[in-house]
DOPA-296243 format. One record per residue (C-alpha): residue number from 1; residue in three letters; y, x negated, z. Coordinates in steps of 0.001 Angstrom, whole numbers. Example, Ala and Ser with C-alpha at 12.3 -4.5 7.8 and 13.67 -1.06 7.14 Angstrom:
  seq  type       yy       xx       zz
    1   ALA    -4500   -12300     7800
    2   SER    -1060   -13670     7140
This chain:
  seq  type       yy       xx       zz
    1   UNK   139592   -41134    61743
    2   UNK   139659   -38739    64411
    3   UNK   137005   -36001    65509
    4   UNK   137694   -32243    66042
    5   UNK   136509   -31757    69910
    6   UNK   136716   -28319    72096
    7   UNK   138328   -28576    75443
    8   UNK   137351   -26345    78057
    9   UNK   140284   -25195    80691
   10   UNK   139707   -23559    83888
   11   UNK   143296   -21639    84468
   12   UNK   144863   -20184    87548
   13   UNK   148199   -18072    87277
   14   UNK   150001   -15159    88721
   15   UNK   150615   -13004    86072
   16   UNK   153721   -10840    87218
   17   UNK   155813   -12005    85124
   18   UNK   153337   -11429    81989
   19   UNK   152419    -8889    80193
   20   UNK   148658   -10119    79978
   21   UNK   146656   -12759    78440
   22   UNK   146618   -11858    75054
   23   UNK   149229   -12526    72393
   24   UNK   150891    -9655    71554
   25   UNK   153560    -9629    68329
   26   UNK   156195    -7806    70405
   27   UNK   155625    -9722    73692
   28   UNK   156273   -13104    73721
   29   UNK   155356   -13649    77264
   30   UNK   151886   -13987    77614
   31   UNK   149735   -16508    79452
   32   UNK   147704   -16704    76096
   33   UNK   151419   -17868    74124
   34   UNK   152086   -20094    76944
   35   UNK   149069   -22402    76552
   36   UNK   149401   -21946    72772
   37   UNK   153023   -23319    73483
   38   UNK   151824   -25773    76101
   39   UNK   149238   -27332    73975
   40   UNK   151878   -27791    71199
   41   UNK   154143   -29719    72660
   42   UNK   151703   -32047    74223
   43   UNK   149673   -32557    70776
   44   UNK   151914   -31569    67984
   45   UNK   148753   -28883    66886
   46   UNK   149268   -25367    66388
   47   UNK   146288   -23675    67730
   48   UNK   144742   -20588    69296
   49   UNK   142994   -20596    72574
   50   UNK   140030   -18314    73332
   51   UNK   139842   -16529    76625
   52   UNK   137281   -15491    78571
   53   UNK   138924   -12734    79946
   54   UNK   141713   -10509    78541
   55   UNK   143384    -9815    82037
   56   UNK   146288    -6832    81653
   57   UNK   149835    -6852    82463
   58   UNK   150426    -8378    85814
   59   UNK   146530    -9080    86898
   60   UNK   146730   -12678    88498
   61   UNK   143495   -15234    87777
   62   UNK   142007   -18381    90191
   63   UNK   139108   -19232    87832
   64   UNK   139496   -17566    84362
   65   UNK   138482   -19535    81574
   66   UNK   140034   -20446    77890
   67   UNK   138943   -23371    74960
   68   UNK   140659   -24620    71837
   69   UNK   140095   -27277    69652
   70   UNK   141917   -30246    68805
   71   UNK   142140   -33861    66828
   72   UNK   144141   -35511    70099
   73   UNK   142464   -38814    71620
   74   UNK   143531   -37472    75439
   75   UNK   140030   -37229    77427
   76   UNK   139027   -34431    77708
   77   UNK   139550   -34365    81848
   78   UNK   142896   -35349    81369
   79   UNK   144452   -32209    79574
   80   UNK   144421   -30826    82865
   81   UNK   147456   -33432    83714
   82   UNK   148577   -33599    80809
   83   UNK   149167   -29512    80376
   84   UNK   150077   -28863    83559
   85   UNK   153878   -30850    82674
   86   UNK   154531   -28474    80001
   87   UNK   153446   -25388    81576
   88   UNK   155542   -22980    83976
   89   UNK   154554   -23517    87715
   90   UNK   152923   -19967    87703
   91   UNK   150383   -21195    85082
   92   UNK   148009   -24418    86570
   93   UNK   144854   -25806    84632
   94   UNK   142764   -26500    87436
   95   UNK   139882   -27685    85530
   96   UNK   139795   -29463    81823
   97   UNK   136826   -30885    79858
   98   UNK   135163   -31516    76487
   99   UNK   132169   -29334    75975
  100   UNK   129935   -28669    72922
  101   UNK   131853   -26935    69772
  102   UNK   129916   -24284    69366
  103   UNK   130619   -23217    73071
  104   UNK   132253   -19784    73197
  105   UNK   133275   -18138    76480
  106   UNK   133048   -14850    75348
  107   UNK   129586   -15268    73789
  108   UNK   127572   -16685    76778
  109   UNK   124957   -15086    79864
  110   UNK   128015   -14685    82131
  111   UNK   128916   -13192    85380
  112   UNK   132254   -12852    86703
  113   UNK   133807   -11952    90130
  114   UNK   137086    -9813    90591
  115   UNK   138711    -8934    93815
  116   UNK   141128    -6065    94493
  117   UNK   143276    -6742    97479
  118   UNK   145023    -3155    99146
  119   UNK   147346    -4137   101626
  120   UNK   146527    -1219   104596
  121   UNK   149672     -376   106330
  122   UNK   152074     2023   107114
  123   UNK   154722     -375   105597
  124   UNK   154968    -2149   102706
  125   UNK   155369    -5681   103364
  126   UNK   157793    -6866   100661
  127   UNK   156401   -10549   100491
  128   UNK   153174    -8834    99384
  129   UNK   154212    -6480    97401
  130   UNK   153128    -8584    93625
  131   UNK   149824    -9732    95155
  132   UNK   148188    -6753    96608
  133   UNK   148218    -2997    96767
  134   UNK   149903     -955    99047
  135   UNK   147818     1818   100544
  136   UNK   148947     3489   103650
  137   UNK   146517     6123   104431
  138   UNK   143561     4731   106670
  139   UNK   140553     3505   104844
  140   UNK   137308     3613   106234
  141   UNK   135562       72   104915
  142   UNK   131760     1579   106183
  143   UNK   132020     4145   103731
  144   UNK   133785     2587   100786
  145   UNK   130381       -7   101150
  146   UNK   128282     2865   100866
  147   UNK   129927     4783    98148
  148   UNK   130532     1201    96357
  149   UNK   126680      399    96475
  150   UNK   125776     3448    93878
  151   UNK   127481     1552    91241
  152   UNK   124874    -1667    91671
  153   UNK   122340    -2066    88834
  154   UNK   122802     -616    85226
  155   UNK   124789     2262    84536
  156   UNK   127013     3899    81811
  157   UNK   130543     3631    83219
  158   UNK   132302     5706    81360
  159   UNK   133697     7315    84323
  160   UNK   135379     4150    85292
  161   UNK   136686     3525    81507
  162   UNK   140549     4000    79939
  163   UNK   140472     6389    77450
  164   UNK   141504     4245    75055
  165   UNK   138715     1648    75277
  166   UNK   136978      617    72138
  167   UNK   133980    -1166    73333
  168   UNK   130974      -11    71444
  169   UNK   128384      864    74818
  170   UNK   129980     1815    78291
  171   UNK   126745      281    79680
  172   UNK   127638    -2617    82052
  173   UNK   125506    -3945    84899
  174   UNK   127452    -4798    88214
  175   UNK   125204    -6962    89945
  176   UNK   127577    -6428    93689
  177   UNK   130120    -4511    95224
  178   UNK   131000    -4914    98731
  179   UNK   134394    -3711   100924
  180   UNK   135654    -6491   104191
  181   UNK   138486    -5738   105715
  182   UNK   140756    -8925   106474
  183   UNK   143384    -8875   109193
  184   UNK   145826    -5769   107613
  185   UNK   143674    -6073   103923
  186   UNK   141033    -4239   102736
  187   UNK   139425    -6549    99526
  188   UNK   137283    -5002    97064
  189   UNK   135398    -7622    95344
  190   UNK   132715    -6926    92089
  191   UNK   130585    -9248    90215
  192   UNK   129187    -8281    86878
  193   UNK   128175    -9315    83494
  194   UNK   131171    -7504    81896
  195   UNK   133370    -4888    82633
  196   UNK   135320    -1974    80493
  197   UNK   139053    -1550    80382
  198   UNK   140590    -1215    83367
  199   UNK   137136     -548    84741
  200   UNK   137992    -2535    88036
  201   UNK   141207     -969    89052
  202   UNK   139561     2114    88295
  203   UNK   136554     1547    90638
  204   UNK   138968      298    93121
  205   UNK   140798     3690    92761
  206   UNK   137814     5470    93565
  207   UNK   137142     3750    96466
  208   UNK   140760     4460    98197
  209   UNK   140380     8024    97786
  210   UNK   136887     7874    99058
  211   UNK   137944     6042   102081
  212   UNK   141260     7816   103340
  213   UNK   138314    10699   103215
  214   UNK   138359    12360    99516
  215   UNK   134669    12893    99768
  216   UNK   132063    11138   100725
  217   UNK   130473     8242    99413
  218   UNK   127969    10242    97523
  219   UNK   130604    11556    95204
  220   UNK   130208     8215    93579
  221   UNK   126812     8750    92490
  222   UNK   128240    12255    90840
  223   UNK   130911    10382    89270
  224   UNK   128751     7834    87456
  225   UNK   126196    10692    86546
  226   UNK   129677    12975    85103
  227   UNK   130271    10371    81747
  228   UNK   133817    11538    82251
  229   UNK   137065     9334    83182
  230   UNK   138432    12455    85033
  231   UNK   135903    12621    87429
  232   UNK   137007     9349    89090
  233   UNK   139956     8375    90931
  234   UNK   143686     6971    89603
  235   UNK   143501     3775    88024
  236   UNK   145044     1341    91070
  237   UNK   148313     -533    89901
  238   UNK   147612    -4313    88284
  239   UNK   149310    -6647    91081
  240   UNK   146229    -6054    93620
  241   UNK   143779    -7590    90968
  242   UNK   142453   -11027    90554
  243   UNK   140052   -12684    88340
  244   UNK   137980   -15036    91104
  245   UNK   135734   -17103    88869
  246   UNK   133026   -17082    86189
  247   UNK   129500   -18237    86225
  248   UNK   128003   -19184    82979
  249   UNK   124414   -18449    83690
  250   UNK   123204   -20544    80959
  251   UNK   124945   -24095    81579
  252   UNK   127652   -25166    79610
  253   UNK   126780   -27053    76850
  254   UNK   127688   -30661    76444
  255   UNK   129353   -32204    73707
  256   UNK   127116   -34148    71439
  257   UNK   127372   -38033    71842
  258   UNK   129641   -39813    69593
């Protein structure tokens, strides 16, 4: 008789050639479909995954994280092999494992990093061009880290919010925000317990017009305090994005013995 288990799945893609995680009924191509697709040719199940993170159009991923359940007898640390033979090469499970049933990754103590990656030069370098942002103004990393530090701690973010968000509090808490500038890139990387749509990119935004010298890094203490998505910068393009990993804060539970 076999036993419903949940398998856990770290997954790492480059999303350029998606139009997000999430299923969507007029676009096929999403990474969610894909592992839906994946996981029915390997078990002969139709089911759903859950994802951590709903990453948009084009955002690429290292570490985010998606579960399903399933009646199958392959361990669970072997779905990542297992997978990996029915999925595209721009989609890799990195991680698999059985964990607890009730586990949910969207209803845990998390924190989760993201990095946006601005590729500083006069020219676009055309090999880049899907993985970072090009930005060709000079940006000044000193005071990016000094405007980025007023968003640490607990704030509304409305500021840093689409319009068309329908979360029920703009209240997030970004636990760090620093700027390094590597070789020709200038990496923006953020670690909070949540974060609003398109509330990176938009922070990121910010930060570019603060550093080519669109006021100083004060300005991002009046944005925050403004409650108003016009007050901030543009909303930087997708491709520069990337989900680096989440923490669950908690543990992850383990799946009761059989």
């Amino acid at each position: 008789m076999s036993q419903t288990r949940r398998i856990m799945l770290i997954v790492s893609y480059d999303g350029t050639a998606y139009s997000g995680w999430a299923l969507q009924e007029t676009t096929p191509d999403t990474i969610e479909g894909r592992l839906n697709e994946a996981i029915f040719r390997l078990t002969g199940e139709k089911t759903e995954v859950i994802g951590a993170s709903r990453t948009d159009a084009g955002v690429h991923a290292y570490g985010n994280v998606a579960v399903f359940d399933t009646d199958s007898t392959i361990p669970g640390d072997r779905f990542m092999f297992a997978l990996n033979h029915e999925l595209p090469q721009d989609i890799r499970i990195t991680s698999s494992r059985q964990v607890a049933r009730e586990f949910h990754p969207r209803h845990c103590n998390t924190e989760k990093t993201y990095e946006y990656r601005i590729l500083n030069t006069q020219i676009c370098d055309p090999t880049r061009r899907m993985y970072t942002c090009h930005f060709s103004m000079p940006l000044d990393v000193d005071i990016m880290n000094e405007a980025a530090s007023y968003l640490v701690g607990e704030h509304d973010f409305t500021s840093f919010c689409n319009a068309q968000s329908q979360a029920l509090t703009h209240v997030r808490t970004v636990k760090d925000v620093h700027v390094r500038r590597e070789g020709d890139e200038v990496i923006i990387s953020v670690t909070g317990n949540g974060f609003l749509y398109n509330m990176v990119r938009i922070i990121a935004g910010t930060l570019m017009q603060i550093g080519r010298g669109k006021g100083g890094p004060a300005e991002m203490k009046t944005i925050l305090e403004k409650k108003n998505r016009a007050a901030a910068g543009p909303t930087a393009p997708p491709e520069g994005l990337f989900l680096i990993k989440y923490e669950f804060l908690d543990g992850i539970p383990e799946p009761e013995q059989e």
